[in-house]
N, C-alpha and C positions, 0 to 999 in steps of 0.2 A: 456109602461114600468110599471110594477106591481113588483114593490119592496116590502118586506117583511122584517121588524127586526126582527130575531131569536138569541138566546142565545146558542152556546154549550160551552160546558166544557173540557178542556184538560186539561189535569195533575193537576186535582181539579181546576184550574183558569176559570171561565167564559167569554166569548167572546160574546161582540153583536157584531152583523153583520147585516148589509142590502144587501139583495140578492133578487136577481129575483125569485118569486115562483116558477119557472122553475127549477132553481138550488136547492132549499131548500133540494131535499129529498138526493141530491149528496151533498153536504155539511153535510148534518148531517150523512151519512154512510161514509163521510170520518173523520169524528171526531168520530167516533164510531171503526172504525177501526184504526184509530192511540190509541184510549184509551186502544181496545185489544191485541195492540202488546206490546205497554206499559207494560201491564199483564203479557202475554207473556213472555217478556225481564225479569221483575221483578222476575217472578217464576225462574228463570235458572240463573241469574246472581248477583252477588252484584252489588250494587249503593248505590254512597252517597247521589244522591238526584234524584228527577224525571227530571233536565237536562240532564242526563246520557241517561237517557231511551229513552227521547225525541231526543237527540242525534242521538241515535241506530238507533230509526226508522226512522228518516229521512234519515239517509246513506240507511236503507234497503226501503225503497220508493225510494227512488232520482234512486238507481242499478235497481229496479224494471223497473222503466220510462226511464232511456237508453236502457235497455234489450228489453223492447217493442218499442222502437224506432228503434234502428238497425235491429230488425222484420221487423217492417214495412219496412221499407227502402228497404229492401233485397225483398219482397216480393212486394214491387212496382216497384222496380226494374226487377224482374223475368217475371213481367204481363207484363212492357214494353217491354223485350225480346222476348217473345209469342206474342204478340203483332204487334211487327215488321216483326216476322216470318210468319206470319199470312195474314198482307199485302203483303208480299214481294211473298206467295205462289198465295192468290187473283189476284194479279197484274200479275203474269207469268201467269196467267189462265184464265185472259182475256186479254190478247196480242195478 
């Protein structure tokens, strides 16, 4: 286990964190991009403070991460279809 304290920053507040060098460079591109949607948000909408914002993007992360789950789903789904189609043609063709 090779742990790492890193520091990021959301909504000006800093954050340590102890994480796996593994994760380090996925953790800081995911606090790099909540900071840009942030931006984002900011440039196009009023807010009374950076809760608002943080708000936002988490609803549009959270819709992001079911939208690619119900993908997948459908899409592991589809493979075990073919799949079975697949045995079921194998199996009649060597009978």
């Amino acid at each position: 286990m090779d742990e790492l304290s890193i520091t990021v920053v959301i909504a000006d507040r800093p954050y340590k964190l102890k994480v796996e060098r593994s994760e380090e460079e996925g953790v800081r591109k995911a606090a790099k991009a909540i900071e840009e949607q942030m931006e984002k948000y900011a440039s196009y909408f009023q807010f009374k403070d950076k809760q608002d914002l943080l708000a936002m993007v988490a609803l549009q992360f959270s819709s992001s991460t079911i939208d690619l789950e119900e993908q997948l789903r459908y899409r592991d789904n589809e493979m075990l279809d073919k799949l079975a189609e697949i045995d079921k043609v194998l199996t009649e063709h060597l009978s």
